[in-house]
Each structure stands twice: as structure tokens, then as C-alpha cells.
N, C-alpha and C positions, 0 to 999 in steps of 0.2 A: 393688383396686390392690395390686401386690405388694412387695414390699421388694426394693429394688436388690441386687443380687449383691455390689455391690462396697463395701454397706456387714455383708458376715458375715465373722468370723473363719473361715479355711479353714484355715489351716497349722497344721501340732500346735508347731511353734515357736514360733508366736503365744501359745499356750493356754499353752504353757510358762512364758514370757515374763510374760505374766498372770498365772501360779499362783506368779511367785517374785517380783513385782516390786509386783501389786498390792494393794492394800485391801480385805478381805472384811467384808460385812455381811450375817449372819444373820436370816432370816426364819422365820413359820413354816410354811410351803413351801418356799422357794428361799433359795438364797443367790447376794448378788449379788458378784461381785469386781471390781473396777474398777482402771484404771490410765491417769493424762493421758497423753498421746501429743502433743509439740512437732509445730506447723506442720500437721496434721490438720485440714481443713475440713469431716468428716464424722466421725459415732463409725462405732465397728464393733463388732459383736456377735456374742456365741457363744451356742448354748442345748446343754447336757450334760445327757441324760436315758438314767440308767444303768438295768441291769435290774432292779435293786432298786425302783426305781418299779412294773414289773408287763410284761406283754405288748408284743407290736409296738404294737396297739395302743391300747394307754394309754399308750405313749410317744409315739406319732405324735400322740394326741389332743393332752398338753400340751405338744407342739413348737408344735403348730396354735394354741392357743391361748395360748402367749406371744409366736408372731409377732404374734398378731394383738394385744395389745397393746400393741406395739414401734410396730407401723403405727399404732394408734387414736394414742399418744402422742409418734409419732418428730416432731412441731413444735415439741416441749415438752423434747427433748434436746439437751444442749448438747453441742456439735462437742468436738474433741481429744479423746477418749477411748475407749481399748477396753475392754470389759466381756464379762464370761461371767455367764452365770447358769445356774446347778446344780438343779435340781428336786428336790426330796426326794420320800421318800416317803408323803407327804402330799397331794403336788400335785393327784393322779388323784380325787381323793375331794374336792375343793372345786369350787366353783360358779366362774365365768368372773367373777360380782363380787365374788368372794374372794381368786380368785385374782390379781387388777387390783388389791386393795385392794392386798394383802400386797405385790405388784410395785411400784405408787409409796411406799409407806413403806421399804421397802429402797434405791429408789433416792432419795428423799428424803435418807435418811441416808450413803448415798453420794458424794453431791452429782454425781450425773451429769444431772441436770434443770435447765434454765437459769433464771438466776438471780431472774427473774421470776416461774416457774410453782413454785418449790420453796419457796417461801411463801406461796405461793395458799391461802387457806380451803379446809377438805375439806367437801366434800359430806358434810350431816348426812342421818342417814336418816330416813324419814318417820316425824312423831309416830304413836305407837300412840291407837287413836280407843276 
């Protein structure tokens, strides 16, 4: 299933808008910047993967794979808010549950996660045997 068009940032006005109005929280991948947006009943989101991350791609790869954790957790995001998230260059060299961890703890501390799931217990990793 794909993520609606009409929930990405497209306009560089937007991203603007975002880079001078909103709240950034650094990860150690990505950084997330976030800004409430009044009367909004959907968020919308940007993904910025510059070429300091590396090749077409290894940028397409972690486009690909911060959509797809936008979609695994778009139930678990709360409406009025537009956000960008930055990928560093660190991103291409971690694993898809590394990359997912470092994504909910940034957006954790962002407070873009409804208010329900951004106190949810984290999944401990399996005891070493």
C-alpha cells in the first residue's frame, strides 16, 4: 500500500516554512524537524537525502526505506503537523531496525506520535541465551 500524495511536502515554500518555524530533533541518522500546522486533519511529510549520503542509489534506497516506515507507522501519527526528516550520513550503512529504532525515538521526542502510542513500552530485544 502506498502513501497518499497528498500527505508529502512538495513546495520548497513548505520546506522553508519548516526550516524557519520549526523544532528540530537530532538523531543518530536523521534529524527530524517538525511544525503544528492549525485545522490540518492529516500530517504531511518531507524526506531530504542530500549527496553527502552517497550515490542515486543509496539515496533512493533510504527514501524507500523511510517511506516505508512513515506507512508501517502512519496509525500511530498524530494529524496537524508537517515534518521533514534529513538523513545523514550514517543512514545507508544501518539495518531497516535501526533505522525504525532511531526514527521513533526522534519522533518520540518530537512529539509527532499520538498521544497514546508515544508512551507505549518499547520493544525489548531478545534475551542473549
Amino acid at each position: 500500500m502506498r502513501l497518499p500524495s497528498h500527505l508529502r511536502l512538495k513546495q520548497s515554500s513548505d520546506f522553508a516554512q519548516l526550516r524557519q518555524e520549526g523544532k528540530t530533533q537530532a538523531g543518530r541518522s536523521l534529524v527530524l524537524s517538525a511544525r503544528p500546522v492549525d485545522k490540518l486533519p492529516h500530517f504531511c511529510f518531507g524526506l531530504i537525502t542530500g549527496k553527502k549520503i552517497g550515490g542515486a542509489v543509496e539515496r533512493n534506497t533510504v527514501r524507500r526505506r523511510l517511506r516505508e516506515i512513515i506507512r508501517k507507522h502512519q496509525p500511530h501519527l498524530a494529524p496537524g503537523w508537517h515534518w521533514a526528516i534529513i538523513a545523514r550520513w550514517r543512514a545507508p550503512q544501518l539495518t531497516f531496525a535501526e533505522l525504525e529504532k532511531d526514527w521513533l525515538h526522534v519522533a518520540r521526542r518530537s512529539g509527532i506520535l499520538r498521544p497514546e502510542f508515544a508512551n507505549a513500552p518499547r520493544p525489548r530485544p531478545p534475551a542473549p541465551e
